[in-house]
N, C-alpha and C positions, 0 to 999 in steps of 0.2 A: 528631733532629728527624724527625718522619714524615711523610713524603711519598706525599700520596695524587694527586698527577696520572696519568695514566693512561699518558702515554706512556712513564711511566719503569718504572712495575710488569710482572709479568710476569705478571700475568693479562691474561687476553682481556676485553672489552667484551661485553657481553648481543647487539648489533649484527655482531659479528665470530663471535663463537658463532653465530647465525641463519645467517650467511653458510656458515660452515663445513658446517655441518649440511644446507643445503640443496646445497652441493655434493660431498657427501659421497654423499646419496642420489642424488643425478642421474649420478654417476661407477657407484655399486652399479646403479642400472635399465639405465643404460647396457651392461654388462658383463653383467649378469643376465639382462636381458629375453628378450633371442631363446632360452635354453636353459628359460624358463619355457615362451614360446609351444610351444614343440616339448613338451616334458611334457604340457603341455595338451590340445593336441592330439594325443597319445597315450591320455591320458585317458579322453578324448571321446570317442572315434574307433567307440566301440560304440553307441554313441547316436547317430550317426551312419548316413545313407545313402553317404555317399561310401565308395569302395572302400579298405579296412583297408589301415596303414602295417603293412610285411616289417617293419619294426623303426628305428631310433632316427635309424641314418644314412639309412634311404630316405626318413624321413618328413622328414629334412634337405632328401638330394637331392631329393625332388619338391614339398617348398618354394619352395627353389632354384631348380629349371628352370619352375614352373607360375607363378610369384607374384613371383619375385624377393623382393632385400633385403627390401622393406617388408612384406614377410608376417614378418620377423623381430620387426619393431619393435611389428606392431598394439599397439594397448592402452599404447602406450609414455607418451603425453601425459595417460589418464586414470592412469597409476599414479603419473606423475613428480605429477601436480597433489595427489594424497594421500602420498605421499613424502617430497615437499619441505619440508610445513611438519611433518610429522611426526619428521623428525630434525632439523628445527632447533628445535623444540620439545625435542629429548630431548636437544641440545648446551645449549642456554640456560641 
């Protein structure tokens, strides 16, 4: 006899996939982000008038001491808001 109820298969639901997916990316931006801001603004940094990062850890430490945590995260809420439904579309 075949049984198609859901709770007994071991697939996932279209709904549990979405979930997945979006916590999936929010865990990757979480872990990601600050090591992009810091690239970034290494990037940048010639287009720039501020005074040029020594190199990878000072553009950390003067992060760090100038800005605090939240200079880590900038841009964190525009990338989760395309992120989100981005891999839970690509778990679906």
């Amino acid at each position: 006899r075949k049984n198609d109820d859901a709770k007994t298969s071991n697939e996932l639901s279209v709904k549990e996939n979405l979930v997945i997916g979006v916590s999936s990316a929010l865990i990757a931006a979480t872990l990601t982000h600050p090591a992009d801001v810091v690239k970034t603004r290494l990037m940048t940094q010639a287009a720039s008038k501020a005074v040029p990062y020594k190199s990878t850890m000072d553009c950390v430490a003067t992060m760090w001491k100038t800005e605090g945590i939240k200079a880590f995260y900038s841009g964190f809420v525009q990338r989760s808001m395309y992120m989100g439904p981005l891999w839970s579309i690509q778990f679906a």
